[in-house]
TIVO-2410 file (N, C-alpha, C; in nm, 3 decimals):
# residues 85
REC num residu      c1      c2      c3 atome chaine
REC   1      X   6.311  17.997  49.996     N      A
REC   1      X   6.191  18.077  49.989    CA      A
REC   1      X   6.079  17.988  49.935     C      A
REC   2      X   5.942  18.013  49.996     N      A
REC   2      X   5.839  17.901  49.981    CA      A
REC   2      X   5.788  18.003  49.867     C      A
REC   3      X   5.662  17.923  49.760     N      A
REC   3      X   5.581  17.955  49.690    CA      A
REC   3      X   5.502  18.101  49.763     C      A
REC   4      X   5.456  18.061  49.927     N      A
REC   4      X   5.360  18.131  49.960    CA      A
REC   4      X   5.435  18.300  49.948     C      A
REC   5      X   5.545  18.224  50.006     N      A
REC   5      X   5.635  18.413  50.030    CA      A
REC   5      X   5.698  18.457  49.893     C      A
REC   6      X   5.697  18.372  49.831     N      A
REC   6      X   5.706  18.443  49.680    CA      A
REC   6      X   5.587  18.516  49.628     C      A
REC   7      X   5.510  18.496  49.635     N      A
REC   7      X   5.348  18.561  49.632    CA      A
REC   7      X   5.313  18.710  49.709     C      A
REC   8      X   5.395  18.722  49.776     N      A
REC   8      X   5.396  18.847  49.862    CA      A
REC   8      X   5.490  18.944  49.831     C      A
REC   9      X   5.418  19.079  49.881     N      A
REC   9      X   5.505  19.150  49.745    CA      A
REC   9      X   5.642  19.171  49.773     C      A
REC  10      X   5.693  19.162  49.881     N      A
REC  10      X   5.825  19.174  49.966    CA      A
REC  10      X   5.879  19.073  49.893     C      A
REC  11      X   5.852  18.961  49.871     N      A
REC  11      X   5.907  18.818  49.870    CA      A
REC  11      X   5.935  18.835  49.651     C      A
REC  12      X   5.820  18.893  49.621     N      A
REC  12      X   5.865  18.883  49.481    CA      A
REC  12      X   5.902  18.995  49.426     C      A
REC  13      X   5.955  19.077  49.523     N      A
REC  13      X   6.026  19.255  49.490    CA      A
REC  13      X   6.204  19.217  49.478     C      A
REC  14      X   6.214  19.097  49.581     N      A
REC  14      X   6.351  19.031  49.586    CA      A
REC  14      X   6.403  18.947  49.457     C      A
REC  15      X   6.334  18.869  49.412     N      A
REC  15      X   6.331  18.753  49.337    CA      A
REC  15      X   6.323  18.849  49.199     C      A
REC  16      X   6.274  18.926  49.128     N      A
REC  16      X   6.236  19.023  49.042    CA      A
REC  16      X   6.358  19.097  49.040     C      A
REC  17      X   6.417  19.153  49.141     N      A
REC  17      X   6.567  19.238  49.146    CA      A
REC  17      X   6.673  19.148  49.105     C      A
REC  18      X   6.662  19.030  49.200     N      A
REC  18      X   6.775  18.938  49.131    CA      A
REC  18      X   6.770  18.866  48.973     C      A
REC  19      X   6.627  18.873  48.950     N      A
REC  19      X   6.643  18.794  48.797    CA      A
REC  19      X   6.695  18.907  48.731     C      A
REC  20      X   6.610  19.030  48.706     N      A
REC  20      X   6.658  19.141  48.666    CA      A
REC  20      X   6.768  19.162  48.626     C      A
REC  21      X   6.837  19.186  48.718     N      A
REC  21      X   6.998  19.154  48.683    CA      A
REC  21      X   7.076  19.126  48.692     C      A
REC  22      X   7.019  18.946  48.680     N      A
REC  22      X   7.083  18.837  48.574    CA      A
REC  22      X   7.050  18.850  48.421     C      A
REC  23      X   6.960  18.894  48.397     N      A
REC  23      X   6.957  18.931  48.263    CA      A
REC  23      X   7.009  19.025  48.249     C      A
REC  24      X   7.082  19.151  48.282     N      A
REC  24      X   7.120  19.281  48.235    CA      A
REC  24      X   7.258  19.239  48.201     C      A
REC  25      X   7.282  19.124  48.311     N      A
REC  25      X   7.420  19.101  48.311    CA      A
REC  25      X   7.434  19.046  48.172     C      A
REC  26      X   7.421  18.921  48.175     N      A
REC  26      X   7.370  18.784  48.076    CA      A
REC  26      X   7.368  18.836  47.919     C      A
REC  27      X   7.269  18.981  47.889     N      A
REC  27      X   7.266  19.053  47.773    CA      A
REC  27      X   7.353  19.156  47.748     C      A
REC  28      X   7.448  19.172  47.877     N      A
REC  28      X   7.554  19.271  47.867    CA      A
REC  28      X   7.491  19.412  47.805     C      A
REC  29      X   7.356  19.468  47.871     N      A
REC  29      X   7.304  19.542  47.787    CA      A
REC  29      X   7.363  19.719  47.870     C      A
REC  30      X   7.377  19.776  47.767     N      A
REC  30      X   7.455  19.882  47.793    CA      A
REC  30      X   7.373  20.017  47.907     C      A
REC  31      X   7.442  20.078  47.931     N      A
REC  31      X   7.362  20.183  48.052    CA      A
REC  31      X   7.279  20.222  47.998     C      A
REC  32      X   7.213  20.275  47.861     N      A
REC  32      X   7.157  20.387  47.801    CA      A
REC  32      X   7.002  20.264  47.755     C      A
REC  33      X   7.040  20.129  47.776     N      A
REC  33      X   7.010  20.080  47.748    CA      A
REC  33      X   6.833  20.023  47.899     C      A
REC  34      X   6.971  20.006  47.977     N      A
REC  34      X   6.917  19.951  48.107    CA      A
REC  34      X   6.794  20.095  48.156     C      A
REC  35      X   6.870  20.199  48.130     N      A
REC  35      X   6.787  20.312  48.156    CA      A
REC  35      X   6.641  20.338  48.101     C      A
REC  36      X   6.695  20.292  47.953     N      A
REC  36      X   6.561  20.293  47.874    CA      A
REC  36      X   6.446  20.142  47.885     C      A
REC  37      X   6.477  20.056  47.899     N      A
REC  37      X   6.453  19.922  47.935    CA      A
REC  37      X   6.418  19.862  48.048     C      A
REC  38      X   6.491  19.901  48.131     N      A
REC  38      X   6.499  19.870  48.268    CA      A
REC  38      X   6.336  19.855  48.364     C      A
REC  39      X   6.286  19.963  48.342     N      A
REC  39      X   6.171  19.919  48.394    CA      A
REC  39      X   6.058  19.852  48.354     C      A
REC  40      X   6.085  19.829  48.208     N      A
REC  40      X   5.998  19.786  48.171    CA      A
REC  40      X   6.018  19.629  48.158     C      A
REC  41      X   6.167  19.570  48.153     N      A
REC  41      X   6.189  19.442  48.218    CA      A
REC  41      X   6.162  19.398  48.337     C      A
REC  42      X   6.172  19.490  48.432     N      A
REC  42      X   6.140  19.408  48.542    CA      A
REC  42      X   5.987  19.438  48.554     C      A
REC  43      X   5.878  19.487  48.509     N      A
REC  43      X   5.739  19.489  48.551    CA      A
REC  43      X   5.747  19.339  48.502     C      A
REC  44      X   5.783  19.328  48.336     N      A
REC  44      X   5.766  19.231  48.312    CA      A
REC  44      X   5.812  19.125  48.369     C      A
REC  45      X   5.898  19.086  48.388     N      A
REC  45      X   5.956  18.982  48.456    CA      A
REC  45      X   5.846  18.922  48.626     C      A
REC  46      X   5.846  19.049  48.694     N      A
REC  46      X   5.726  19.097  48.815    CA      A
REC  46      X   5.661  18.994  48.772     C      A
REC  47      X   5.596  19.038  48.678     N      A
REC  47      X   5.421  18.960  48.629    CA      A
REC  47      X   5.446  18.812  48.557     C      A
REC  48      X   5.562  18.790  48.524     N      A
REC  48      X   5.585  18.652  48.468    CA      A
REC  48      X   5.638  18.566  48.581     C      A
REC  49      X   5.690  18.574  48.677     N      A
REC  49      X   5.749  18.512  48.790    CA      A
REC  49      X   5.623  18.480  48.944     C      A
REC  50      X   5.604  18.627  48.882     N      A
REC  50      X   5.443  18.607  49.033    CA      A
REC  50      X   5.330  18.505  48.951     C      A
REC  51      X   5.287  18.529  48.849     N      A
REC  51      X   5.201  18.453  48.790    CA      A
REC  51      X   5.268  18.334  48.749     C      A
REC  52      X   5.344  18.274  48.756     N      A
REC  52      X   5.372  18.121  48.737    CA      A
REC  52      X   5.365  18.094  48.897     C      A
REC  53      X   5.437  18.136  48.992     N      A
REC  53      X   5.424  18.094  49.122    CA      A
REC  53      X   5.275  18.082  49.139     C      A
REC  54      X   5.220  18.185  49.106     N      A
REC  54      X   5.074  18.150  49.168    CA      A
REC  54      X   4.960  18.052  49.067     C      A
REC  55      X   5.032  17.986  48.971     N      A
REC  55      X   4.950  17.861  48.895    CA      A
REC  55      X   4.992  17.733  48.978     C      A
REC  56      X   5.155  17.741  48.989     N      A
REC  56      X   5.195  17.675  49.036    CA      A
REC  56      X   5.099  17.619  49.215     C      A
REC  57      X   5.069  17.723  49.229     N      A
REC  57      X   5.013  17.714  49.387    CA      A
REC  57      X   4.874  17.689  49.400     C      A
REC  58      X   4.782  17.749  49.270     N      A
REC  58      X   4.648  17.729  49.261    CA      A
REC  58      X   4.516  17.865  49.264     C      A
REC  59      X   4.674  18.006  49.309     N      A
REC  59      X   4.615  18.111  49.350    CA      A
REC  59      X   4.578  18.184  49.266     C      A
REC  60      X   4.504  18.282  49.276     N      A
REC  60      X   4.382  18.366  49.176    CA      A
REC  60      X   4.464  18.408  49.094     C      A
REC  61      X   4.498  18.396  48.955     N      A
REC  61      X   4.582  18.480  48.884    CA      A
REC  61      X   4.504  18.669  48.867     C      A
REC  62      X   4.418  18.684  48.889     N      A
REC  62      X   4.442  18.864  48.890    CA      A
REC  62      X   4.522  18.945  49.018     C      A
REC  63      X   4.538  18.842  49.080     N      A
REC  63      X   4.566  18.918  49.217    CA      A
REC  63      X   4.771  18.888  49.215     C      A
REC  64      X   4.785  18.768  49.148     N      A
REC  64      X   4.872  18.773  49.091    CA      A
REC  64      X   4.966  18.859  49.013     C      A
REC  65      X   4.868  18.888  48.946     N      A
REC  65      X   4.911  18.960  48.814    CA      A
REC  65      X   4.979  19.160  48.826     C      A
REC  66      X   4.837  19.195  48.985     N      A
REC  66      X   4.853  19.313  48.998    CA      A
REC  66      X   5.038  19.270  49.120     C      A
REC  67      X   5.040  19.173  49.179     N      A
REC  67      X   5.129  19.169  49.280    CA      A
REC  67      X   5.281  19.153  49.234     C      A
REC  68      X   5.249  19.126  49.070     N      A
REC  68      X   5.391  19.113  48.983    CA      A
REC  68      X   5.408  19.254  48.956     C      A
REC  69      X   5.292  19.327  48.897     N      A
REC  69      X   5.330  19.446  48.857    CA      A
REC  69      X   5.375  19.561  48.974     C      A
REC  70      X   5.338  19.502  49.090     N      A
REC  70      X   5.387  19.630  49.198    CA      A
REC  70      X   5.562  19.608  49.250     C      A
REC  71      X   5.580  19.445  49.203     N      A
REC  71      X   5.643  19.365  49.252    CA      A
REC  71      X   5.803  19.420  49.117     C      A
REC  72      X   5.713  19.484  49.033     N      A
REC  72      X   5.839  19.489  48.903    CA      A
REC  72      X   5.889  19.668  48.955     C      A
REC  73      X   5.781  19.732  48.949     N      A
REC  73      X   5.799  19.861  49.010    CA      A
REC  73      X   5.871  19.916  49.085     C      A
REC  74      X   5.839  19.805  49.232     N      A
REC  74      X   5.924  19.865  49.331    CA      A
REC  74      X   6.055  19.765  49.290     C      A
REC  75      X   6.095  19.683  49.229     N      A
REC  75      X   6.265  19.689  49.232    CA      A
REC  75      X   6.296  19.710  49.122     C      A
REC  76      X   6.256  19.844  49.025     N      A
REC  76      X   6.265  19.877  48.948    CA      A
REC  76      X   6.287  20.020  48.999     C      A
REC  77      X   6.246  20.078  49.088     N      A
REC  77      X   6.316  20.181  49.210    CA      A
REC  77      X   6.383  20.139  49.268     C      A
REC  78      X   6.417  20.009  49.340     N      A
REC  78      X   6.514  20.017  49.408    CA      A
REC  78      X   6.594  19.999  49.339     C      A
REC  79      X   6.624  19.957  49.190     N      A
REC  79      X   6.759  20.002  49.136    CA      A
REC  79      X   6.801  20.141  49.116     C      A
REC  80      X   6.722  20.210  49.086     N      A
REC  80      X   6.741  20.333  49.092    CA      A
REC  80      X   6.747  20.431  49.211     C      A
REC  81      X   6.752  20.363  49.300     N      A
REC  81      X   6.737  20.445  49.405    CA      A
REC  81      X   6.904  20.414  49.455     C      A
REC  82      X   6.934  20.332  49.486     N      A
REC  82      X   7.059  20.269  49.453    CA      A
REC  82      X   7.192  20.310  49.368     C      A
REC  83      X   7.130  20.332  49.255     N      A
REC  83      X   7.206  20.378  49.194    CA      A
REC  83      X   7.247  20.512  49.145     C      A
REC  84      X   7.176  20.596  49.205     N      A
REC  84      X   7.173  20.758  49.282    CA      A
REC  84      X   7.277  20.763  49.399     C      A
REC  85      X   7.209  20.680  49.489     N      A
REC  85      X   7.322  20.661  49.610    CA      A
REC  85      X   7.473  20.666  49.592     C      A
***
């Protein structure tokens, strides 16, 4: 995956799910935990992963910044959507 398609929100909705949880794993953090936490790690994570890609690249960090946070959101539903299923 290139810088550019990491920048896009498809591209960093993927990358955001998988760090996600590698850390849930990694902290062994408990269900009640992930529930309560959970989304608010991955916005964060969203906005820390899109905004280094896009220093890295040269690109506007606000536009960045909003594309991490949509970017933490939606696979912050798709775990949950998932995990309904």
């Amino acid at each position: 995956m290139s810088v550019e398609e990491l920048l896009t929100l498809g591209g960093a909705t993927i990358v955001v799910t998988i760090v996600v949880e590698v850390i849930k794993r990694a902290l062994a953090m408990s269900e009640a935990a992930v529930t309560r936490f959970g989304p608010l790690l991955a916005v964060g994570v969203g906005v820390l992963v899109v905004t280094a890609a896009a220093f890295a690249q040269g690109a506007r960090l606000d536009a960045a910044i909003l594309t991490g946070l949509l970017a933490g959101a939606a696979a912050s539903g798709i775990y949950s959507f998932t995990k309904i299923a």
